[in-house]
N, C-alpha and C positions, 0 to 999 in steps of 0.2 A: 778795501772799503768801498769801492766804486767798483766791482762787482755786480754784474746782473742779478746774480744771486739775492745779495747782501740786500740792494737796492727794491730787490722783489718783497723779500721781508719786511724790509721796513714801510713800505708803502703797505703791506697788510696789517702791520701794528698800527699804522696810522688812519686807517678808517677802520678797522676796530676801536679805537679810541675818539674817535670822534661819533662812531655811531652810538656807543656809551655814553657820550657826552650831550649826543643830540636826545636819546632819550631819559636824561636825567633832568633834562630842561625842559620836555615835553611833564614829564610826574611832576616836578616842582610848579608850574604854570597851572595843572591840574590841580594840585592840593592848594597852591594860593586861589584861586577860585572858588575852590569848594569852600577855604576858609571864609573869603566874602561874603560868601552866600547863606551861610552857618551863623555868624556876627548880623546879618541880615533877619533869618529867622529869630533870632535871640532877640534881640530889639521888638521883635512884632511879637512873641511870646510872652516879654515883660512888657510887654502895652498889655496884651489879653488877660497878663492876671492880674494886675495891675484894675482892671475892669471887673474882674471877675471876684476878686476882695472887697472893692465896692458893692459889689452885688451881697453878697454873703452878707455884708456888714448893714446893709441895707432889710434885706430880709429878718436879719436878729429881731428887727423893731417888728412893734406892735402894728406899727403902721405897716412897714413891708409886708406880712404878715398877711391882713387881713386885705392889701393890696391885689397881693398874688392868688387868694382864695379867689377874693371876688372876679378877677380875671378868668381864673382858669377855671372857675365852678358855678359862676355865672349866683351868686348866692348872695343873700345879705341879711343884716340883721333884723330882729325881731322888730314890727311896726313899721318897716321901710315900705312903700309900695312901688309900683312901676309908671313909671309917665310913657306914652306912646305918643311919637312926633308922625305925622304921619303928612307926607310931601304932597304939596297939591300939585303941581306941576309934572309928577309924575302921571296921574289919571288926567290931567288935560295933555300932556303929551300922546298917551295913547287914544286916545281919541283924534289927535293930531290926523295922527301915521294911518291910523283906519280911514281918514277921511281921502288923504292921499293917497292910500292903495287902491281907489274905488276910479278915482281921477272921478272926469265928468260924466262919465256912465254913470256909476256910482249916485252922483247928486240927481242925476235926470230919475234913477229910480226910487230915491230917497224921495224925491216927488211926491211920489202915489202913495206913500207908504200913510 
């Protein structure tokens, strides 16, 4: 039993056996992970349809409906007209910025003008 031999062997059965054992613990660590991540996705998957039901059940109506036309087809119904808001602050800003680009060269020749 105490053989160099005997002794040889068994120290080869034995990190054979452990190198099997190192990676069945490395696959398992692997697959519990994947499994987290899986149950991870599944939770954001049933939020998204979950939203996405909503949506559908939203759209059945009359109202979704003519919601989503008007959105996406810019359209409306008959005798609607269009109101135009139109920003004052925009055209006294660019006036601003032209005044500034000019500095006081600019105003000395706005002078004569």
């Amino acid at each position: 039993m105490y053989s160099v031999p005997v002794l040889f062997f068994l120290f080869v059965v034995f990190v054979f056996s452990v190198s099997n054992a190192f990676s069945l613990y490395q696959k398992e660590s692997d697959v519990r992970t994947k499994s987290e991540e899986s149950k991870a996705d599944l939770v954001v998957l049933e939020a998204q349809k979950i939203e996405l039901q909503k949506r559908v059940d939203f759209l059945e109506t009359e109202r979704g409906k003519e919601e989503e036309l008007r959105g996406r087809f810019m359209v409306g119904k008959e005798g609607e007209g269009v109101i135009m808001v139109v920003d004052e602050k925009a055209t006294t800003s660019a006036n601003d910025q032209s005044k500034k680009t000019f500095g006081w060269w600019g105003r000395f020749l706005n002078f004569f003008r």
